[in-house]
Rosetta silent file (secondary structure, phi, psi, omega in degrees, C-alpha in Angstrom):
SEQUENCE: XXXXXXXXXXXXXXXXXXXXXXXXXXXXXXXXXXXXXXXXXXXXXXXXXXXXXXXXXXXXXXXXXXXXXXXXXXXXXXXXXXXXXXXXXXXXXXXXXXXXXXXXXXXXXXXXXXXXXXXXXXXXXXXXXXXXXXXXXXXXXXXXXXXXXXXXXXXXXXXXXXXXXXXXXXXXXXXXXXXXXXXXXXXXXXXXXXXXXXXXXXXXXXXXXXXXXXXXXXXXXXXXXXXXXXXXXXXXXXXXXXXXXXXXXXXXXXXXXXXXXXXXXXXXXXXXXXXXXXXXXXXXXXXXXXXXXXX
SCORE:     score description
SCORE:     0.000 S_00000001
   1 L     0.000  133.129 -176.714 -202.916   77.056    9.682 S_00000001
   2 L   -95.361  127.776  153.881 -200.265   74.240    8.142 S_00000001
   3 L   -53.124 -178.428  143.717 -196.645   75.358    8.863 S_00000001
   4 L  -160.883  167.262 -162.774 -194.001   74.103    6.643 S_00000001
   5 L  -164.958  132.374 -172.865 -190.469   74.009    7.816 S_00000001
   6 L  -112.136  141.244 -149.416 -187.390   73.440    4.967 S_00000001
   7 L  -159.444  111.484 -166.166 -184.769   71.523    6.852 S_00000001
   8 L  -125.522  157.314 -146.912 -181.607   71.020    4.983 S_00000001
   9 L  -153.499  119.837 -174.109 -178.716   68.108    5.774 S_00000001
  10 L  -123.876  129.099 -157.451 -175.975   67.751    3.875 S_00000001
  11 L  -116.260  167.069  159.498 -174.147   64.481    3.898 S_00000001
  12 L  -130.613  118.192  168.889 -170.917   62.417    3.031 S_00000001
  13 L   -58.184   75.680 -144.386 -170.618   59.354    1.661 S_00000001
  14 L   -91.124  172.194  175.219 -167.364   57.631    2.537 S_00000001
  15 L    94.044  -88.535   19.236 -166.198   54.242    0.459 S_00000001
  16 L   142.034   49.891  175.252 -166.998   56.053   -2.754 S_00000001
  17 L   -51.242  -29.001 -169.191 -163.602   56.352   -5.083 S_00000001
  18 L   -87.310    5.496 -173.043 -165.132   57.136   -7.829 S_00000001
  19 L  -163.196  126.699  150.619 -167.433   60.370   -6.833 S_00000001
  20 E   -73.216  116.435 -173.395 -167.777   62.504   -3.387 S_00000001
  21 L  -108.785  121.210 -177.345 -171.464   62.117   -2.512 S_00000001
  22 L  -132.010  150.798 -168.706 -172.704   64.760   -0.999 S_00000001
  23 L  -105.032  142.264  167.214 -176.834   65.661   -0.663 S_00000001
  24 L  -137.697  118.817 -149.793 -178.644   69.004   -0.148 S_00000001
  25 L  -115.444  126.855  162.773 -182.085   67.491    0.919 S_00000001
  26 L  -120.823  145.653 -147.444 -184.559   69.983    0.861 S_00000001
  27 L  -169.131  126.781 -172.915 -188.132   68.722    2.483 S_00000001
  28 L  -110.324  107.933 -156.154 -190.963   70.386    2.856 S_00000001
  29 L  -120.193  146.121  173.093 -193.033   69.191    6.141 S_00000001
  30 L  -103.731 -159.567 -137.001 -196.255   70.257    7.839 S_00000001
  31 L   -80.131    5.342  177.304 -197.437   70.300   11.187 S_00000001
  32 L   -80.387   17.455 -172.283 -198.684   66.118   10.631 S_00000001
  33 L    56.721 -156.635 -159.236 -194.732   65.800   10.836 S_00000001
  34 H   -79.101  -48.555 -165.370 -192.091   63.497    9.061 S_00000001
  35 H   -56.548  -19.692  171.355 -193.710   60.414    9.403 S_00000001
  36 H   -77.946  -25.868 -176.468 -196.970   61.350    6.323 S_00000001
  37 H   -82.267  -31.445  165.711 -193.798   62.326    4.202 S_00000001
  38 H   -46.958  -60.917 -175.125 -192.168   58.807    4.958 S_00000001
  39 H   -60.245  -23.424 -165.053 -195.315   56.842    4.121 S_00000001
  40 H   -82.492  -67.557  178.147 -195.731   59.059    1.031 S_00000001
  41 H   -37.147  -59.145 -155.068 -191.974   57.807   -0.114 S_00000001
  42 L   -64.080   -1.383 -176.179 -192.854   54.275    0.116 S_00000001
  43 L  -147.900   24.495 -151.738 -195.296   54.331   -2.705 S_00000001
  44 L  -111.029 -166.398 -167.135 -194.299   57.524   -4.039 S_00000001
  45 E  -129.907  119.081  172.430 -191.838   58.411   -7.249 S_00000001
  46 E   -91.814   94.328  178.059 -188.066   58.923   -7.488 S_00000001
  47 E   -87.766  120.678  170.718 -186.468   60.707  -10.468 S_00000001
  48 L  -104.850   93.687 -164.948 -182.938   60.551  -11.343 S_00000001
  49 L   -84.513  122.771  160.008 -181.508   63.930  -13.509 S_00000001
  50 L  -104.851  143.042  164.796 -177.990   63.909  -14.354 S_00000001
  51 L   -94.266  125.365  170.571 -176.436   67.159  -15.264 S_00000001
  52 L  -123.395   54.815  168.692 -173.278   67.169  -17.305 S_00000001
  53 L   105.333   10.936 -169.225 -172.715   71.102  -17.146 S_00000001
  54 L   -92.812   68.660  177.715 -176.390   71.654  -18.288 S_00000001
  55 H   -52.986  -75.389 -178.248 -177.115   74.148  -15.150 S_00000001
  56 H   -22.156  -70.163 -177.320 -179.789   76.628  -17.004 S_00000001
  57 H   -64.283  -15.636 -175.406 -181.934   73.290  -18.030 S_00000001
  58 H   -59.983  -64.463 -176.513 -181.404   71.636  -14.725 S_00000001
  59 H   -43.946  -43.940  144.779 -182.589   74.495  -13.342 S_00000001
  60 H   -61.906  -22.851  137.818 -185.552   74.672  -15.500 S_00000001
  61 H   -36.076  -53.166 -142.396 -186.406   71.384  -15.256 S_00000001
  62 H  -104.645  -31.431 -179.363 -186.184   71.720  -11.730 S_00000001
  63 H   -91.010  -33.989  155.725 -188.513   74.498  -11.275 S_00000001
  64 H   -51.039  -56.772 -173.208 -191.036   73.055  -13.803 S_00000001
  65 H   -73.590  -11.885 -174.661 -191.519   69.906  -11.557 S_00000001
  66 H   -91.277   -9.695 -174.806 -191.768   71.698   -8.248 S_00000001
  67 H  -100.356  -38.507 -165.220 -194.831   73.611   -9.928 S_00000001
  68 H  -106.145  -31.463 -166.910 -196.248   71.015  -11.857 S_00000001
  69 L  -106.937   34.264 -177.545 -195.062   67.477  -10.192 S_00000001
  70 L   -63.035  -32.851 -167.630 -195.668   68.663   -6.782 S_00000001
  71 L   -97.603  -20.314  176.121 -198.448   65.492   -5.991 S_00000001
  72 L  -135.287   28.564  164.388 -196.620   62.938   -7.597 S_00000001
  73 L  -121.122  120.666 -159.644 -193.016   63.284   -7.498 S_00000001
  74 L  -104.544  -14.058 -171.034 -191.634   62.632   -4.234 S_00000001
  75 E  -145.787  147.804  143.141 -187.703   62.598   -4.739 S_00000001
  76 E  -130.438  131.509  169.882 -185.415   63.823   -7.107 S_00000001
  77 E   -99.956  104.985  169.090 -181.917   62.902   -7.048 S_00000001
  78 E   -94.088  158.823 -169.154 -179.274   65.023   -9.070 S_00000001
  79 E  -143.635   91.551 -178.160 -175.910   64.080  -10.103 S_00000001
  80 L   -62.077   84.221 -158.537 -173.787   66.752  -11.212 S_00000001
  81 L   -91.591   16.980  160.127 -171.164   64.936  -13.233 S_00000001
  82 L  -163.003  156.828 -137.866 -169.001   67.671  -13.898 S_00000001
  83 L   -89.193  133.422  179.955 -168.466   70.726  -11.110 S_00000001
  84 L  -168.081  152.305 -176.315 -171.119   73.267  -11.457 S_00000001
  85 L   -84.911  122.090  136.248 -172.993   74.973   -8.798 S_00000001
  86 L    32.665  121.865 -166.598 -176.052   73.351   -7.024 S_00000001
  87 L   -62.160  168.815 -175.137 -179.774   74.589   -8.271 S_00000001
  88 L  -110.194  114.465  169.723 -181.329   77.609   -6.395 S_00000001
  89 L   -56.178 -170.019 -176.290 -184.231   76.475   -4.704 S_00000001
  90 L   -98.936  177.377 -162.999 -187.748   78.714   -5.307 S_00000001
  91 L   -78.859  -38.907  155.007 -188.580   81.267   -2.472 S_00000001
  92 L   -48.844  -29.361 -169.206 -190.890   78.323   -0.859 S_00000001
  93 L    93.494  134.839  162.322 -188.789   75.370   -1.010 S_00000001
  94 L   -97.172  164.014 -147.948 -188.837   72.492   -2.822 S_00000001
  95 L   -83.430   46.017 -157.122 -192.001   70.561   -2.657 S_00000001
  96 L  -155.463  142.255  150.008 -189.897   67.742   -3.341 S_00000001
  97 E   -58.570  142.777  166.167 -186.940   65.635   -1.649 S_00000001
  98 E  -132.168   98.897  158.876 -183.684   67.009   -3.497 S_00000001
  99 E   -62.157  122.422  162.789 -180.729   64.725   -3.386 S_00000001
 100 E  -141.141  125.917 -178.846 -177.703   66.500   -5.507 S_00000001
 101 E  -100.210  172.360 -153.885 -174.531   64.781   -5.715 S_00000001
 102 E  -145.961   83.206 -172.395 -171.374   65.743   -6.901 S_00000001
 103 L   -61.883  139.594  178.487 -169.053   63.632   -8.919 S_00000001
 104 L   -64.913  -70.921 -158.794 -165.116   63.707   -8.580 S_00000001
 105 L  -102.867  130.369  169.733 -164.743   61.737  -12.190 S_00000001
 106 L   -53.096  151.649  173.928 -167.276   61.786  -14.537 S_00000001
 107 L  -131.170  159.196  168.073 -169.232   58.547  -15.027 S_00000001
 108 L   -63.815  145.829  168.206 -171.474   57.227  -17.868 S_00000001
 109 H    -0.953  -75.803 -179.002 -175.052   57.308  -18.418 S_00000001
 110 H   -43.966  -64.999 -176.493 -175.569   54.061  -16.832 S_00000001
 111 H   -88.004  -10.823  165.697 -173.818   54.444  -13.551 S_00000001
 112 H  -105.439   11.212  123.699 -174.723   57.429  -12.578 S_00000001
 113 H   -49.945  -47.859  175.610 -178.359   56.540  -12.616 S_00000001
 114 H   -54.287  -60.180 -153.296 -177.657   52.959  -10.941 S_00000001
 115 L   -67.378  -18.030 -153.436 -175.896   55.098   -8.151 S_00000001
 116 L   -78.812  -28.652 -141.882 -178.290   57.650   -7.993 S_00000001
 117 L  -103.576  -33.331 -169.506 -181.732   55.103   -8.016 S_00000001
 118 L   -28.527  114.234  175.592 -179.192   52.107   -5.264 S_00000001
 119 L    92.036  -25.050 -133.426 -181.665   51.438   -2.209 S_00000001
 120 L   -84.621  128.903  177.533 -184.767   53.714   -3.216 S_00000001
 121 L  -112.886   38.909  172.144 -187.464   52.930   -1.238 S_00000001
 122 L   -99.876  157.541  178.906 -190.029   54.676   -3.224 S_00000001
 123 L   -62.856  -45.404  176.637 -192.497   52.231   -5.475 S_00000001
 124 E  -118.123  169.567 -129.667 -191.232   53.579   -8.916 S_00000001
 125 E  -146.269  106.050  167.967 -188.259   54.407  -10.077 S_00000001
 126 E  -120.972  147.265   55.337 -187.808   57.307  -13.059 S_00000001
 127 E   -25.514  114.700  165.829 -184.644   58.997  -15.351 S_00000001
 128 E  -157.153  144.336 -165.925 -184.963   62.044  -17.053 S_00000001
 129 L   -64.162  172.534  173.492 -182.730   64.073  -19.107 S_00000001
 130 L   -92.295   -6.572  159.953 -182.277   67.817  -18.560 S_00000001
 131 L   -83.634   25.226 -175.095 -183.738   68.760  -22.049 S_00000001
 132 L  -101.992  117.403 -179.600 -186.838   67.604  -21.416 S_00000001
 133 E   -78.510  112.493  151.976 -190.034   70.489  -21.665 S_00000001
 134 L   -58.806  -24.117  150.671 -192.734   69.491  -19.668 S_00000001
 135 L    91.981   11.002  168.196 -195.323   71.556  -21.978 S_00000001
 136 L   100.162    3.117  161.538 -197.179   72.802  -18.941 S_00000001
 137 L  -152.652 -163.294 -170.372 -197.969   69.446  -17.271 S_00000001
 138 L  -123.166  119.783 -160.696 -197.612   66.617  -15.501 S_00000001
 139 H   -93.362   -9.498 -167.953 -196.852   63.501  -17.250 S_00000001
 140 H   -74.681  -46.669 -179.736 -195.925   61.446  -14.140 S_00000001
 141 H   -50.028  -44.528 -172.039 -199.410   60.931  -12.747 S_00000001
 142 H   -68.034  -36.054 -167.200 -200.717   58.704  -16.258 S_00000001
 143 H   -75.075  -46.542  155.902 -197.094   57.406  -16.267 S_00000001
 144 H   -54.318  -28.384 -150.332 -197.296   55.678  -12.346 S_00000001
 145 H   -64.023  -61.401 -151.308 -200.485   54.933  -13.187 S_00000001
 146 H   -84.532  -33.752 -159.817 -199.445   52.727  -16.168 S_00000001
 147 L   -92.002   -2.800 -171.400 -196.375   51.615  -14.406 S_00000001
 148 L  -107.466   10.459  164.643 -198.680   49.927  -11.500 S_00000001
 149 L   -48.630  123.772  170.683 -200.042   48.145  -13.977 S_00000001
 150 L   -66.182  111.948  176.378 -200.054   44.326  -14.206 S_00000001
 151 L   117.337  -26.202 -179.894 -197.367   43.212  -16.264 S_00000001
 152 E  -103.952  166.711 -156.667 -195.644   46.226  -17.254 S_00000001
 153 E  -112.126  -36.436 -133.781 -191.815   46.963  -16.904 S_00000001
 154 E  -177.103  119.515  170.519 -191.435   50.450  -18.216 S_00000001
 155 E  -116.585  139.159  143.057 -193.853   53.517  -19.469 S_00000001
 156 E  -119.338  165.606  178.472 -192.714   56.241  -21.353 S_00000001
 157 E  -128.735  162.121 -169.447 -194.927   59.265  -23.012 S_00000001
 158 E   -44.266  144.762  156.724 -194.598   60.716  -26.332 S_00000001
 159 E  -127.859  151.859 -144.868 -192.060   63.019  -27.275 S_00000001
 160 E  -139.445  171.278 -165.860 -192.768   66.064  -29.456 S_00000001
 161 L  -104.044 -158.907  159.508 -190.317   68.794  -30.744 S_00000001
 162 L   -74.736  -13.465 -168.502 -190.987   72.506  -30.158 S_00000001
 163 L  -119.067   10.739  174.131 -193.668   72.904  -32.722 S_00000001
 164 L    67.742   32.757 -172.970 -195.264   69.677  -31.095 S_00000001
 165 L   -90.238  116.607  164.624 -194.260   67.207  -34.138 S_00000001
 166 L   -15.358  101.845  167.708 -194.000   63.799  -33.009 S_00000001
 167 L  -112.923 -159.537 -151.405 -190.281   62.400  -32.651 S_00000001
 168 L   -83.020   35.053  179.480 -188.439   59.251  -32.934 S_00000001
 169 L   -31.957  -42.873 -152.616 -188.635   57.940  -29.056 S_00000001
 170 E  -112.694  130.881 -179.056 -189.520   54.511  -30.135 S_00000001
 171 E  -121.275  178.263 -175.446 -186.889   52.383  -32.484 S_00000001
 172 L   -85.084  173.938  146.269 -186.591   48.872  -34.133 S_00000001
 173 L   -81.565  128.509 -153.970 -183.864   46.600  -32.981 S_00000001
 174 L   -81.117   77.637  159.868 -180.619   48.446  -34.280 S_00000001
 175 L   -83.434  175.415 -171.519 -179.188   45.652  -36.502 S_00000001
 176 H   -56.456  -48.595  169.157 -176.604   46.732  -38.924 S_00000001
 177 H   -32.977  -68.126 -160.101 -179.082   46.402  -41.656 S_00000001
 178 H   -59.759  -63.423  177.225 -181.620   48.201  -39.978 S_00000001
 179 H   -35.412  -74.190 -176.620 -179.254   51.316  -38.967 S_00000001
 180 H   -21.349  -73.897 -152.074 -178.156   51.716  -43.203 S_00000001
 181 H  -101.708   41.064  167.866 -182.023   52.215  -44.168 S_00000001
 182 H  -118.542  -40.766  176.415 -183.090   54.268  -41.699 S_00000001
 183 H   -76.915  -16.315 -169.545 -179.813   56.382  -42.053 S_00000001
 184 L  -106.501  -31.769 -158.023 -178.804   56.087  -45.700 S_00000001
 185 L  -120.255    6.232 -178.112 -182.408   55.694  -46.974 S_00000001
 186 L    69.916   -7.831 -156.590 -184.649   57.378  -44.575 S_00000001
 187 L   -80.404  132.405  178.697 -186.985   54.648  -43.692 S_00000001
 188 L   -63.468  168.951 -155.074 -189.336   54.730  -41.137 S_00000001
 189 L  -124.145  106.251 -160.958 -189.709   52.844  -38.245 S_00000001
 190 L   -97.643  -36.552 -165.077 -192.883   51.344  -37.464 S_00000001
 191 L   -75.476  130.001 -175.393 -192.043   48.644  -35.133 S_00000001
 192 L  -102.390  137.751  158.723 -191.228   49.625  -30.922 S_00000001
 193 L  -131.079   -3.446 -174.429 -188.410   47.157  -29.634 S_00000001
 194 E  -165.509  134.718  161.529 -186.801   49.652  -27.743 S_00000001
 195 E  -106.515  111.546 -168.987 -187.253   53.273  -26.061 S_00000001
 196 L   -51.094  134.062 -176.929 -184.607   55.793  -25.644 S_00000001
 197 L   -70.893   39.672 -135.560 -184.340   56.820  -21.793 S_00000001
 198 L   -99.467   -9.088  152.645 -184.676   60.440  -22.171 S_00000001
 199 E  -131.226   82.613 -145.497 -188.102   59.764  -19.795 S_00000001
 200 E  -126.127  131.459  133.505 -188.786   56.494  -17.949 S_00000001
 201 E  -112.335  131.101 -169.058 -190.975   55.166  -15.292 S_00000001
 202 E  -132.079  160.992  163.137 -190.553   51.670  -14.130 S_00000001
 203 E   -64.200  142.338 -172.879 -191.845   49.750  -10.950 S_00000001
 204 H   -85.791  -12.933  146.092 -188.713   49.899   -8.504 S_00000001
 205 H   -55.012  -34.713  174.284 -189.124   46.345   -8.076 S_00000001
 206 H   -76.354  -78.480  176.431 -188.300   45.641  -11.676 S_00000001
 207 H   -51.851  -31.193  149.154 -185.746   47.903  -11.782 S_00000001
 208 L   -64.458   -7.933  175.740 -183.870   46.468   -8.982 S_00000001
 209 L  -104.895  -36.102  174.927 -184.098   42.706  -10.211 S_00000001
 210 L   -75.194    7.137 -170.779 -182.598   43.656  -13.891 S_00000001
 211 L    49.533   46.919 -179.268 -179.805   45.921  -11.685 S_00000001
 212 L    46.042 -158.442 -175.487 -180.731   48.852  -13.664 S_00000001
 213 L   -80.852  171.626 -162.836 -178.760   49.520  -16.833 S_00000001
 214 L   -91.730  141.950  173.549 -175.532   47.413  -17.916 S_00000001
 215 L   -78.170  -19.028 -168.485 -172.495   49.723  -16.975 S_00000001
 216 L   -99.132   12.071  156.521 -170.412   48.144  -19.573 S_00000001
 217 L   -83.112  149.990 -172.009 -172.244   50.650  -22.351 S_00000001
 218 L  -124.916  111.695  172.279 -170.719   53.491  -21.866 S_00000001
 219 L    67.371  -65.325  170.065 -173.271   56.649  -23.108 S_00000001
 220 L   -57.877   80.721  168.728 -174.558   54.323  -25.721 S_00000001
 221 L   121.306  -19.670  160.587 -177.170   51.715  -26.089 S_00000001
 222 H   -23.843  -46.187 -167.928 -178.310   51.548  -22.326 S_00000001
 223 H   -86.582  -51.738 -156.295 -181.627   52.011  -23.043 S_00000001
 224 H   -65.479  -32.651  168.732 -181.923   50.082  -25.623 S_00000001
 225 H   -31.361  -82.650  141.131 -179.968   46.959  -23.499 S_00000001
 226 H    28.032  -56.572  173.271 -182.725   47.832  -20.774 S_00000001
 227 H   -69.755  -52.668 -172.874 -186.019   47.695  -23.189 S_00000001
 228 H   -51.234  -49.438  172.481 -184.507   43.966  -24.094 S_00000001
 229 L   -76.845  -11.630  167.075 -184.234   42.741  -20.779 S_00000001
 230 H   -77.183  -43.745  173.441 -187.534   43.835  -19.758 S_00000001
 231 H   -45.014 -138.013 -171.101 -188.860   42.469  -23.301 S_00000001
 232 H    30.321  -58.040  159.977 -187.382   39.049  -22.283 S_00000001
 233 H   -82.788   15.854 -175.823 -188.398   39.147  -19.552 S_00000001
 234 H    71.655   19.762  147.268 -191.861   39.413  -20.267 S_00000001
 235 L   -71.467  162.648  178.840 -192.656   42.587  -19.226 S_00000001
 236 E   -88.033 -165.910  179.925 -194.364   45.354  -21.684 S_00000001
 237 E  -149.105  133.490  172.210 -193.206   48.717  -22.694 S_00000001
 238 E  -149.483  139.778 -155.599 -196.079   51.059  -22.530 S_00000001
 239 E  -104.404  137.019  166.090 -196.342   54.495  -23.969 S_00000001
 240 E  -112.784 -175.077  177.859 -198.426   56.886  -22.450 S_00000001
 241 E   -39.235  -58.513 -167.970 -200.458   59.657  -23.490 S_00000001
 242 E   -51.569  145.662 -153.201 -198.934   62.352  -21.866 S_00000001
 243 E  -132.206  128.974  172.621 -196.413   64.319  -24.082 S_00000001
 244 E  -130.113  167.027 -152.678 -192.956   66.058  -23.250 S_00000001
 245 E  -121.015  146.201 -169.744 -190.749   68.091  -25.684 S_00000001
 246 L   175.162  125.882  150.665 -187.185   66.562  -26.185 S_00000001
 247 L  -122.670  108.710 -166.387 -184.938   66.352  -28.968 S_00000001
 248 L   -58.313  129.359 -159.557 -182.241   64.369  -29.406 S_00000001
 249 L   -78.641  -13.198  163.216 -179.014   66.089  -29.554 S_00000001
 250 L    42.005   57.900  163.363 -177.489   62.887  -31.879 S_00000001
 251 L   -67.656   -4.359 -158.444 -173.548   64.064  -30.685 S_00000001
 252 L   -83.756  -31.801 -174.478 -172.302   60.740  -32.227 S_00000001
 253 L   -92.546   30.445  154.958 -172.894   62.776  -35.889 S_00000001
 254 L   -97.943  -44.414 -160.431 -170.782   65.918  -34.534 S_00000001
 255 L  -115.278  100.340  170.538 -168.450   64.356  -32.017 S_00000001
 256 H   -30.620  -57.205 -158.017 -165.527   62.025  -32.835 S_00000001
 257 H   -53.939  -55.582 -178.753 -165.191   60.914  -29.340 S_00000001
 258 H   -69.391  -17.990  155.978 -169.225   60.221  -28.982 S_00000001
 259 H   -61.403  -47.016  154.549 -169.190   58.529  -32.288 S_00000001
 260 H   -30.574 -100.864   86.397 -166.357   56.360  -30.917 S_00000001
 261 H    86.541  -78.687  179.002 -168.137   55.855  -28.008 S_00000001
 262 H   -57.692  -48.525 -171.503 -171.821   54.886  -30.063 S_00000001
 263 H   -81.547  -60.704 -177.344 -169.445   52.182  -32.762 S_00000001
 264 H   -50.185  -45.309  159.659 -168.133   50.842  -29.333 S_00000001
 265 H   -81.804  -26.712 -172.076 -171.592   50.415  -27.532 S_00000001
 266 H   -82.445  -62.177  165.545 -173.204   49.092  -30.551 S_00000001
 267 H   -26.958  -36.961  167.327 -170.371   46.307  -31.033 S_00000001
 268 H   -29.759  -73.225 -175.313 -171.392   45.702  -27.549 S_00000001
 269 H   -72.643  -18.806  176.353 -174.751   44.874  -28.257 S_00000001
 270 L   -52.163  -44.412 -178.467 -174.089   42.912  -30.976 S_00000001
 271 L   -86.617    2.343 -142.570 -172.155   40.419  -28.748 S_00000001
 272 L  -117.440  112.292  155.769 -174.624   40.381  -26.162 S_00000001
 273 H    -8.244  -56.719 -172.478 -176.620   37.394  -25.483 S_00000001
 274 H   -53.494  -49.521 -155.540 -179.183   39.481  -24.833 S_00000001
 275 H   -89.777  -53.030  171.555 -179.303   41.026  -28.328 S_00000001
 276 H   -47.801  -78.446  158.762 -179.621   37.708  -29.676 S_00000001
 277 H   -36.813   -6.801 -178.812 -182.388   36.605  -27.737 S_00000001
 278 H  -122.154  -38.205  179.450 -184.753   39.919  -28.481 S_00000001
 279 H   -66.330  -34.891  175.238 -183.630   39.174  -32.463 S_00000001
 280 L   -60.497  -28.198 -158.599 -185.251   35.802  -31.975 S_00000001
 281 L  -104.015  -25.677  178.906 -188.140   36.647  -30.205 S_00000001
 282 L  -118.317   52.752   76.326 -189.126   39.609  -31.971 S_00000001
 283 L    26.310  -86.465 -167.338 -188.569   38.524  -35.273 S_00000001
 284 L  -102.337   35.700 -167.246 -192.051   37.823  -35.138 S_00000001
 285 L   -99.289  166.934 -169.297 -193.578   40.145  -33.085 S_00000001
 286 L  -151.172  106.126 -156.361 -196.292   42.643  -33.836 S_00000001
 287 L  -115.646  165.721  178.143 -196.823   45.337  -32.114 S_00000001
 288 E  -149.702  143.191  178.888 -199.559   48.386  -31.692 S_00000001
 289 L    51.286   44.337  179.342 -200.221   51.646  -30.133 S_00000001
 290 L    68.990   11.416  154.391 -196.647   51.594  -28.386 S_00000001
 291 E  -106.419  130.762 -168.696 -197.098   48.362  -26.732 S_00000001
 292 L  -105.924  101.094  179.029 -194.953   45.415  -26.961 S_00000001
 293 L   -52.324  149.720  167.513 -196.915   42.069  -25.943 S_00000001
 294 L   -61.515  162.325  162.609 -194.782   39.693  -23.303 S_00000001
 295 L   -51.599    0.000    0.000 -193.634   36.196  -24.937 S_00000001
C-alpha cells in the first residue's frame, strides 16, 4: 500500500520591500520518498497564477488542475496581489507543489510572474490567468510536448468562449493603423505576431535568457513585448490543439485608469527597439496554422 504524507512549510522571504513572501507548500509524497518528487521537478512544469482578489476562480482553477493536471503539472506558484485568504486545499491534498505568496503592494502583470517563475528549476515554465476553464482536460501534456520541441519559444492552445466559439488569442502587430481597423472597422486578423498570455508554456531555459517579461509595461503589452523577443530571436510561437475557455475582460474600454495604463504601454512599445525590429522582419512574413517561422 503507497502512503502519502502532506507536509506543509511556510516560509519568509527577507530582502523583499516590495511584497512579504510567504509559501504554503503542500506536497504530496509516497513511500519512494522526496527524492522521485525532486527528479520529477527537474523536467517537470511550473505554473504561475496571479490572483488580484479573484478567490472563487483561483479556487476553481485550482481544483480543476489538481484533478485534471495531476501528471503533468508539478508546481504552481500563486501570488495574491491584493489580501485575500489562501485556497482551501481538497480533502487529499494537493497533488501538486503550491507556492502562494502574498504581496504587501500590488505589482504589475510582469513582475509578479518574473518573481513568481526567479530560480525555477523545473524544465518549463507556464502563466495562467484565473479565468481560464479548462473544459474538462488537460491542455499541458500537448503543450510540454510542443514546448520540447526544437526551435520553439512559446506554445499556447486555442481559446474558446463558453459556447466554444473561437476567440481572438492571436493578434497582428498593434500599429496605430492596425488598432483603428480592427476597432473602428471590425477587421479581422489573420496574421499571428503576437499571443496574449492568458496561457503560456515556454522552455525555462528561454524564459530565463529573455528575463521573462519587460517590467517597464505595466498591465499592458507584456505579452505582446515577449512574443517579439522570442520572434527575434528566432524562436516559433506554436499553438496547440488543446482548447481552454477564456475571455478577455478588455477593462481598458470600462476603466479610465486601465485605459491610461493600455495608451501608456502602447506608447511604450512604440519606442521600443524591439517593436521596430518585429515591424521589419515581419513585414514580410507569412504565417499558417498558428505558427510563426524563425528569420
Amino acid at each position: 500500500m503507497r502512503h502519502s504524507l502532506i507536509i506543509a512549510v511556510v516560509s519568509v522571504l527577507p530582502g523583499r520591500d516590495a511584497f512579504d513572501d510567504w509559501s504554503l507548500i503542500a506536497q504530496s509524497c509516497n513511500n519512494d520518498g522526496l527524492m522521485a518528487h525532486e527528479t520529477w521537478a527537474s523536467t517537470g512544469l511550473v505554473l504561475s497564477l496571479v490572483s488580484h482578489g479573484h478567490r472563487e476562480l483561483v479556487q476553481a482553477l485550482l481544483q480543476d488542475l489538481a484533478h485534471l493536471c495531476a501528471m503533468s503539472v508539478t508546481r504552481v506558484v500563486l501570488t495574491l496581489n491584493v489580501p485575500e485568504p489562501p485556497p482551501i486545499p481538497p480533502a487529499g491534498g494537493w497533488p501538486f507543489q503550491l507556492d502562494v505568496r502574498m504581496n504587501q503592494h500590488p505589482l504589475g502583470f510582469g513582475a509578479n510572474h518574473n518573481r513568481a517563475l526567479e530560480g525555477a528549476s523545473e524544465r518549463f515554465v507556464g502563466v495562467l490567468n484565473p479565468d481560464v476553464g479548462l473544459r474538462g482536460q488537460d491542455p499541458f501534456v500537448e503543450m510540454v510536448a510542443l514546448a520540447g520541441e526544437l526551435g520553439v519559444g512559446c506554445v499556447y492552445p486555442q481559446q474558446v468562449d463558453g459556447l466554444g466559439r473561437l476567440q481572438a488569442g492571436e493578434r497582428q502587430l498593434p500599429t496605430p493603423w492596425s488598432l483603428l481597423l480592427r476597432r473602428a472597422w471590425g477587421r479581422v486578423e489573420t496574421r499571428v505576431d503576437w499571443v496574449n498570455a492568458a496561457c503560456l508554456v515556454l522552455p525555462q531555459n528561454i524564459w530565463q535568457t529573455l528575463g521573462g517579461f519587460d517590467e517597464s509595461y505595466f498591465m499592458y503589452c507584456e505579452d505582446v513585448d515577449l512574443s517579439l523577443r522570442l520572434r527575434l530571436s528566432g524562436k516559433t510561437l506554436v499553438c496547440a490543439q488543446a482548447k481552454i475557455e477564456h475571455v478577455g475582460q478588455r477593462a481598458s474600454g470600462r476603466s479610465l485608469r486601465h485605459l491610461s495604463w493600455h495608451i501608456r504601454s502602447l506608447l511604450r512599445l512604440w519606442c521600443s527597439p524591439t517593436f521596430w525590429q518585429a515591424r521589419q522582419l515581419l513585414q514580410s512574413d507569412v504565417t499558417s496554422g498558428g505558427r510563426i517561422s524563425p528569420p
